[in-house]
C-alpha positions as CSV (number, residue, x, y, z in Angstrom):
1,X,0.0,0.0,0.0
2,X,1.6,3.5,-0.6
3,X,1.6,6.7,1.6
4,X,-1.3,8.2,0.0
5,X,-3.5,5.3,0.2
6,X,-2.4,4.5,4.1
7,X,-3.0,8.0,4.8
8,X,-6.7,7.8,3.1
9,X,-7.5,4.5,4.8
10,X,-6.2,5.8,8.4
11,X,-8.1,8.9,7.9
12,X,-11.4,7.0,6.8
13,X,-11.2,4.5,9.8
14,X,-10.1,6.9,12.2
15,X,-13.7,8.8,11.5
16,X,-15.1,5.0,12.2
17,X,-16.3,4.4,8.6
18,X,-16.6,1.6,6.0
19,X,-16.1,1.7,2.0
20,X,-19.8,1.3,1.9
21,X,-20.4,4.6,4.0
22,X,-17.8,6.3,1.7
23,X,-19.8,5.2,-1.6
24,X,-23.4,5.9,-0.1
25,X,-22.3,10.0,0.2
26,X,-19.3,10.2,-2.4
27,X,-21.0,8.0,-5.5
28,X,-17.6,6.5,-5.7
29,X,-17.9,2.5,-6.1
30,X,-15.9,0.5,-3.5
31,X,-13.6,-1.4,-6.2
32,X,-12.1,2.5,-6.4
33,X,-12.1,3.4,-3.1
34,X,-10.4,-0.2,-2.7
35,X,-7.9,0.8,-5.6
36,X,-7.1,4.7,-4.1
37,X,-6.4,2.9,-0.7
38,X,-4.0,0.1,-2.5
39,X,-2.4,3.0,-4.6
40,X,-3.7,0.7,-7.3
41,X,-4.6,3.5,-9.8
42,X,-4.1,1.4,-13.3
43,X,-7.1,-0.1,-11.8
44,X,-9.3,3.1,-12.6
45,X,-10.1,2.7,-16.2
46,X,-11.0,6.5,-16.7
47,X,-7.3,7.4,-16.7
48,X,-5.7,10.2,-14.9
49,X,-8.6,12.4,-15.1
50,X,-10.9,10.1,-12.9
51,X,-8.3,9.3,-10.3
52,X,-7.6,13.2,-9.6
53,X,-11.3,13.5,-9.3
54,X,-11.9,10.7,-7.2
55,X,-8.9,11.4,-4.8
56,X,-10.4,15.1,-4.5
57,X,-13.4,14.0,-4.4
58,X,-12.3,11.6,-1.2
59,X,-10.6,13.7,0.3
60,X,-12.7,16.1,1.3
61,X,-15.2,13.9,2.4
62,X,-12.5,13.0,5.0
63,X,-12.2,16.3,6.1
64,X,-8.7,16.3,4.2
65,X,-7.1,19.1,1.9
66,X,-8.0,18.0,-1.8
67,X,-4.4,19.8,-2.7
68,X,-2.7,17.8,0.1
69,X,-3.7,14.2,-1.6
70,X,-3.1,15.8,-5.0
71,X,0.8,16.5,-4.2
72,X,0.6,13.1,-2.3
73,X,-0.6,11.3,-5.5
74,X,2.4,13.1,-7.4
75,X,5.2,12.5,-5.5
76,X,4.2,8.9,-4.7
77,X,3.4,8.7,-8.9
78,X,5.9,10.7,-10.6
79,X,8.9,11.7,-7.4
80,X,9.9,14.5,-6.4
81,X,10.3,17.4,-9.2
82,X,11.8,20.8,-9.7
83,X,9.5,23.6,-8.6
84,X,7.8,24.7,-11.8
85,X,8.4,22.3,-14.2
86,X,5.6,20.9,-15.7
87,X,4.6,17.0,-14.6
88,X,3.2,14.8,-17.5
89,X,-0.1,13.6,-16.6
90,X,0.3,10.0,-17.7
91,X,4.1,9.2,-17.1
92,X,5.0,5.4,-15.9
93,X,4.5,4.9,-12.4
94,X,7.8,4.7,-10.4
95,X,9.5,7.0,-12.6
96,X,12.4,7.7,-10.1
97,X,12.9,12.0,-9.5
98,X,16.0,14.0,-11.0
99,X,17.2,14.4,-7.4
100,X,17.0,10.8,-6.9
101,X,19.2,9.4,-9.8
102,X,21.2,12.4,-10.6
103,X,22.0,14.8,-7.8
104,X,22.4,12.7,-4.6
105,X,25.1,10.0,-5.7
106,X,27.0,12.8,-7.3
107,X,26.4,14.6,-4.3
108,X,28.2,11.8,-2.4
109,X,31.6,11.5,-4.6
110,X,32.2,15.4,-3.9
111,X,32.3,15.7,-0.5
112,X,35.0,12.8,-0.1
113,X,37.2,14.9,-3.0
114,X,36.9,18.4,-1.2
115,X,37.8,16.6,2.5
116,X,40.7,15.3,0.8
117,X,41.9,18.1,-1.0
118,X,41.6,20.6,2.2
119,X,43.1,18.0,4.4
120,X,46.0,17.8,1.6
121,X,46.6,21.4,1.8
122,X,46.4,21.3,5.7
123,X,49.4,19.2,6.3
124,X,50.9,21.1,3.0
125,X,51.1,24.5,4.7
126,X,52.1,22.7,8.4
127,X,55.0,21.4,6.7
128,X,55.6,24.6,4.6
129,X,55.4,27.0,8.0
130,X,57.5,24.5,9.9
131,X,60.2,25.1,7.1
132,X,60.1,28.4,6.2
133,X,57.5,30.0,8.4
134,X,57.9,29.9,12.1
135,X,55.6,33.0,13.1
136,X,55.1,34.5,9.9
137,X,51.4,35.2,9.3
138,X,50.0,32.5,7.0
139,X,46.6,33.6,4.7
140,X,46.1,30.4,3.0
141,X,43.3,31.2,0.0
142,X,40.9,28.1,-0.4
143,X,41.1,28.6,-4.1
144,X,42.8,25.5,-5.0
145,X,40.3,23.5,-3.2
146,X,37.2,25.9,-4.8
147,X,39.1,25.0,-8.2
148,X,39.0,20.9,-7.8
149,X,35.8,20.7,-6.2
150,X,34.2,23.0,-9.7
151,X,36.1,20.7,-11.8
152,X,33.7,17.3,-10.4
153,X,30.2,19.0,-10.0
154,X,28.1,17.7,-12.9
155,X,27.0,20.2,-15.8
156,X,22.8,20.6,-16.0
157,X,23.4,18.9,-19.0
158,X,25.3,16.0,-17.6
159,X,22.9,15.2,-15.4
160,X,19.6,15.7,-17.1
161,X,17.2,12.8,-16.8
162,X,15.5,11.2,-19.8
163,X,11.7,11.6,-20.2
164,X,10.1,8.8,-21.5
165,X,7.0,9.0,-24.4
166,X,3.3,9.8,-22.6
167,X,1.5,6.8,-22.9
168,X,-1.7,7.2,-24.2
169,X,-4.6,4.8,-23.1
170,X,-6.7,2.7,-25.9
171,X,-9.6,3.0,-26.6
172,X,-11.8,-0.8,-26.6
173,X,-12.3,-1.2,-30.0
174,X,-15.2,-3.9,-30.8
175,X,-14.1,-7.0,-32.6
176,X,-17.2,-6.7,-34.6
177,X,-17.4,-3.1,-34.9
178,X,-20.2,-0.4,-33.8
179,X,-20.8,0.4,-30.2
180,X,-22.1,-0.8,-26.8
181,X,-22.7,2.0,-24.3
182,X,-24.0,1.0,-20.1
183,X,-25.6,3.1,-18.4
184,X,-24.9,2.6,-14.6
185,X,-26.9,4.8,-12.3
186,X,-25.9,5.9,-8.8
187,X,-29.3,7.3,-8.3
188,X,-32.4,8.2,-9.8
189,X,-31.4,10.2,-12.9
190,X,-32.9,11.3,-16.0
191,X,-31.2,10.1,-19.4
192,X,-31.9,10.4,-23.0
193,X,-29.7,7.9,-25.4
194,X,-29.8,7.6,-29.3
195,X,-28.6,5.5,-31.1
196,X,-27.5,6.5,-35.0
197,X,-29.6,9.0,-34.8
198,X,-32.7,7.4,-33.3
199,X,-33.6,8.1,-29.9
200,X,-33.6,4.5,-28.2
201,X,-34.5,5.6,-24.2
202,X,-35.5,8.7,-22.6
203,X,-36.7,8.5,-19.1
204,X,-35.5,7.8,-15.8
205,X,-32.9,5.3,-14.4
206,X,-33.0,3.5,-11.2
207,X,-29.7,2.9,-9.1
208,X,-28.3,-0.7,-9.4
209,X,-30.7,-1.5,-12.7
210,X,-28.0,-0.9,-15.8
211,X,-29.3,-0.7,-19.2
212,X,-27.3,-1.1,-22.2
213,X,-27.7,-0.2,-26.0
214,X,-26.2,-1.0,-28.9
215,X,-25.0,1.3,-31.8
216,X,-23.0,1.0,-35.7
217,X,-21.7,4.6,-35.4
218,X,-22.8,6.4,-33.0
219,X,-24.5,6.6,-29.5
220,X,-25.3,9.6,-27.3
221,X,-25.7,10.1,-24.0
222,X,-27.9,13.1,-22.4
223,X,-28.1,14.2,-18.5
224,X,-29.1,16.8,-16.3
225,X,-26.7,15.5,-13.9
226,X,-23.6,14.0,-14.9
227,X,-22.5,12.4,-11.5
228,X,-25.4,10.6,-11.3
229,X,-24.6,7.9,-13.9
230,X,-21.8,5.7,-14.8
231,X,-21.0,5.1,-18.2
232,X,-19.5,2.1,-19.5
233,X,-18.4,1.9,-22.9
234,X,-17.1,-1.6,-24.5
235,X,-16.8,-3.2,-21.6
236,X,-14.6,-0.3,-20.2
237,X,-15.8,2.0,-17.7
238,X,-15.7,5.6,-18.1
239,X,-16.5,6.8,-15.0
240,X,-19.5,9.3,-14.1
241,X,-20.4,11.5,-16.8
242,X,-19.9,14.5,-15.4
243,X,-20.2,16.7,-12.5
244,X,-23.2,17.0,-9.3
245,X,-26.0,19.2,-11.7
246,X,-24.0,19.0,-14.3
247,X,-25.9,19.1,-18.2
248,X,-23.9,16.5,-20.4
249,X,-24.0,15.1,-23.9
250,X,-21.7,12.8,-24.6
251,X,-21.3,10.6,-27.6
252,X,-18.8,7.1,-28.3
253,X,-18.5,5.9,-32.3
254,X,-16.6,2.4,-32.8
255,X,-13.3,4.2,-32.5
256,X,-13.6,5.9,-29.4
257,X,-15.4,9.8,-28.2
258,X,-17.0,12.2,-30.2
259,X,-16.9,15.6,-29.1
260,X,-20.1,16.7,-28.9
261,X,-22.0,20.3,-28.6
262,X,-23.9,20.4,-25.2
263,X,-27.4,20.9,-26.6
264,X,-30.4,21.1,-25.0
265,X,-32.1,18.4,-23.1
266,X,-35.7,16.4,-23.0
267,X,-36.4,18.5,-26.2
268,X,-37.2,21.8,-24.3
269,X,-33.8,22.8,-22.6
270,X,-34.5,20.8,-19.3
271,X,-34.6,17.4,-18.6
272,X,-38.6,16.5,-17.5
């Protein structure tokens, strides 16, 4: 389990409650929860996007700080990194941080070099005032030692870390073509779906009875309230639609999302 999810899970028991509790309030499903908690986040099929939201979203129903499990999530996901350089939002877990590879080995084989060199030039100017000295002022200049010690330090260049391609999740292509869309209510929620142009449902869903369509090209989703409703699309789930009151339209073809116009809903502007 990492630090982020241990911190989550302590948090959530300390206040006494189970993943069940969680899901009744936050309309997060318990197999995420679970996964946020593991530090599992491959197992969120909505990508990066959904497991942002849903460790916000967790958060502060734990009486957390949203931003405090966001910088968790990156620094347990991506290391530490430079202030103000950007972070790429789907780099490999366990990429290891500049300052871990680079910087801090490095680090290590100069300080042995510069004890050496100023205990070399100790004993050099003992043995010099011993010989030519005896109570003449000595002002030894650390210049020597300044000199060797710039000649190890690594160059930005030298010790730049290589970024490896985004990875960019597929999209579930059918093996016979078209598209299945499921419809997984959290709650009582009004939907309208069409399918190649014809409208195939528009009413309201219950929470825990799915329904799922079928399409060649194109199916659309409508919503006065995006969190209320899962979608799953191809077998893969999406996650919620959208946001608490949120009007969506959202649209899958055979090859993935269509970006679609939000227009308006139940054929008057509001959903009935």
């Amino acid at each position: 389990m990492g630090k982020l999810g241990e911190w989550l899970r302590t948090a959530r028991e300390a206040k006494g409650l189970s993943l069940e509790d969680v899901e009744r309030v936050t309309r997060i499903r318990v197999r995420s929860l679970a996964a946020l908690e593991r530090g599992d986040y491959e197992a969120l099929t909505g990508g990066e996007p959904q497991v942002r939201g849903f460790l916000r979203r967790y958060a502060a129903f734990l009486g957390l700080s949203p931003e405090e499990a966001i910088s968790r999530y990156e620094r347990e996901v991506y290391g530490a990194i430079q202030e103000g350089s950007p972070v790429s939002p789907s780099a490999p877990k366990g990429t290891a941080s500049f300052s871990e590879i680079d910087i801090a080995p490095r680090r290590l084989g100069v300080l042995p070099l510069l004890a050496g060199a100023g205990v070399l030039l100790l004993l050099g100017l003992i043995g010099w005032w011993f010989l030519f000295g005896f109570g003449t002022p000595i002002s030894p200049t650390p210049t020597p030692v300044v000199s060797q010690a710039a000649s190890v330090l690594p160059s930005p260049q030298a010790v730049a870390p290589s970024v490896e391609p985004a990875v960019t999740p597929t999209f579930p292509v059918a093996a016979g073509g078209g598209v299945t869309l499921t419809l997984e209510p959290l709650e009582h929620v009004w939907v309208r779906v069409t399918t190649d142009g014809l409208t195939a449902f528009e009413g309201l869903l219950s929470p825990d009875a799915p329904q799922t369509w079928t399409a060649r090209e194109l199916v659309v989703v409508e919503t006065g309230n995006g969190a209320g409703v899962v979608a799953v699309v191809n077998g893969q789930e999406m996650g919620p639609l959208g946001g608490r009151g949120e009007v969506c339209v959202r649209g899958w073809g055979p090859r993935g999302e269509v970006d679609l116009p939000a227009g308006p809903l139940g054929g008057e502007g509001e959903a009935p």
